[in-house]
N, C-alpha and C positions, 0 to 999 in steps of 0.2 A: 522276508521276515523282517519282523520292524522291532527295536529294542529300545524299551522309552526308561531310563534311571533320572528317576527324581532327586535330590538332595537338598535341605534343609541349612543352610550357611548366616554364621550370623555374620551382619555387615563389614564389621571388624576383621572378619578372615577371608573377607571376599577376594580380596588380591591374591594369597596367597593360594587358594582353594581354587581360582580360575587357572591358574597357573598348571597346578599338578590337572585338573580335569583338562585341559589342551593336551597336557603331554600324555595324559591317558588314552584319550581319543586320537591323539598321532599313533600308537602303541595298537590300539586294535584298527587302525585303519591301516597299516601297513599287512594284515594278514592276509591270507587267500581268504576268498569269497565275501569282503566289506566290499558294500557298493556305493556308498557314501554316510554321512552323517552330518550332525551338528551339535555345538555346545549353545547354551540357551538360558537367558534368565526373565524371569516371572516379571511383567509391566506393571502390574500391580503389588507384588510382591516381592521387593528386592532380593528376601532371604531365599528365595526358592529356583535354584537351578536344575536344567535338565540335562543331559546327553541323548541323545537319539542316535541310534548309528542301524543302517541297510543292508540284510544279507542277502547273498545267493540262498539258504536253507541256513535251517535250524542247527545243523550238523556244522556247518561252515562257520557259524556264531561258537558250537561248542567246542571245536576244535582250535578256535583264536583264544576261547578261556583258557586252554589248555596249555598253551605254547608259556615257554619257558618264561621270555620277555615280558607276556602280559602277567602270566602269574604276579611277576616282583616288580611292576611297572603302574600297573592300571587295577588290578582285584582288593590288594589294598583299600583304593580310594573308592570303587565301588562296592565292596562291602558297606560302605557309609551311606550307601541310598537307602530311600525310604523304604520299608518291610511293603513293599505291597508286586503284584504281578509286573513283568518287566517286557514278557516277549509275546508280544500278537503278531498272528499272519496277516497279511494283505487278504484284504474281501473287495475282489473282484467281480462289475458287473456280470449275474449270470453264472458265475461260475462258484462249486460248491466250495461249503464252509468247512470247517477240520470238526467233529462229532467228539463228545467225553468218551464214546463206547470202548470198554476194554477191549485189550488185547487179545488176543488168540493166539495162545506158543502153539 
């Protein structure tokens, strides 16, 4: 599972704003089930940084939201991403894609 958070940083707070996104991303990559990531900014676009970070599952991503550390550490600074989708699965040659279709209790 692949998690992409965009942020929108004006120049001026780029120091300070790369700083806490590093120690955000040390923060969920110390959790079970991150299998890597990156912090990242726009070549075209100075104001526009990303974080990308790799799970084991979706559950393994939900449960690093959850821990204590990341709560008061890292949700803070990504509550400040951009409103838009954050978590896609890997599409694998061949192999099927996740469906909308509801669930069945």
């Amino acid at each position: 599972m692949l998690v992409v958070n965009r942020f929108r940083v004006a120049e001026d707070a780029a120091v300070g704003f790369r700083a806490d996104l590093e120690a955000a991303h040390g923060l969920l990559a110390g959790r079970p089930g991150y299998l890597d990531g990156h912090v990242g900014r726009n070549v075209d676009d100075p104001e526009l940084w990303v974080l990308t970070t790799r799970w084991e599952s979706v559950g393994a991503y939900r449960r690093a939201l959850s821990s204590y550390d990341v709560k008061v550490g890292a949700v803070p600074l990504l509550s400040r991403a951009l409103d838009e989708p954050s978590a896609f699965e890997a599409v694998l040659p061949g192999e099927p894609v996740n469906t909308a279709d509801p669930r069945v209790t």
